[in-house]
N, C-alpha and C positions, 0 to 999 in steps of 0.2 A: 117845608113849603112856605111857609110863613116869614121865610126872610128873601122870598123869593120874588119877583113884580109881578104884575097879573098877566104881563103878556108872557113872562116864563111859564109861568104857571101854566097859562093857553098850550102853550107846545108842551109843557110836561103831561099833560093830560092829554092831549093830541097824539104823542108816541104811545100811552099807554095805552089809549084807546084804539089805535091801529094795531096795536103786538095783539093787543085781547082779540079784536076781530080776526088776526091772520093766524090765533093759535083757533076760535071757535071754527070757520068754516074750514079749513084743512085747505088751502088754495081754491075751493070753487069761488067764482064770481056771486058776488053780495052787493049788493047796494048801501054806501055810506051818507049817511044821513048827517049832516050835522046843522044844527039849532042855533045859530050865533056864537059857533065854538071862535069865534077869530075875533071878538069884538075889541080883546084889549089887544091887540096884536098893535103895532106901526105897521107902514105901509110896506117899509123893505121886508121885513119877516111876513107878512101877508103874502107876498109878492113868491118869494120862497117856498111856502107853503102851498102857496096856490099850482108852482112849479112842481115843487113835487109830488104832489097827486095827480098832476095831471100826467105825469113821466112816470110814476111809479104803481097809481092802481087801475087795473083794468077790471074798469068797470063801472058802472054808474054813479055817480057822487050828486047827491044833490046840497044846497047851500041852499039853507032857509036866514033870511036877515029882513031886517027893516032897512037896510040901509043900502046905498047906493055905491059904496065902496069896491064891494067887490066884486059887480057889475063891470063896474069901471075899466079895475086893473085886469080883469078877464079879458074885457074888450082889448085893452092897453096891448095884453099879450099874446094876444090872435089865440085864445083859446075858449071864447065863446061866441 
């Protein structure tokens, strides 16, 4: 991990944290919470990510941030 960038790091913890939640709830709908999980990301892997959650989990996702980024590109991509 450690010869890795922080925004790898972001998605490498991002996929870990998705397998762990779709191995705990067995496929029911869960609520994903995350805390400024995207803050070292750039905007194209934000972008990406923000794409595939929105195509990939049904269900509620909330994004807690100080920041207006990803307000932004949500608006940017008609998904908020």
């Amino acid at each position: 991990m450690d010869y890795l960038s922080r925004g790898n790091q972001d998605l490498l913890w991002l996929g870990l944290r998705l397998s762990l939640c779709a191995i705990i709830v067995h496929g029911e709908k869960a609520p994903l919470i995350f805390d400024d999980s995207f803050l070292h990301l750039d905007e194209e892997r934000l972008k990406n990510v923000l794409n595939y959650l929105s195509e990939r989990i049904d269900g509620q996702i909330i994004i807690l941030t100080c920041h207006h980024r990803e307000t932004r590109l949500l608006k940017e991509m008609d998904l908020l």
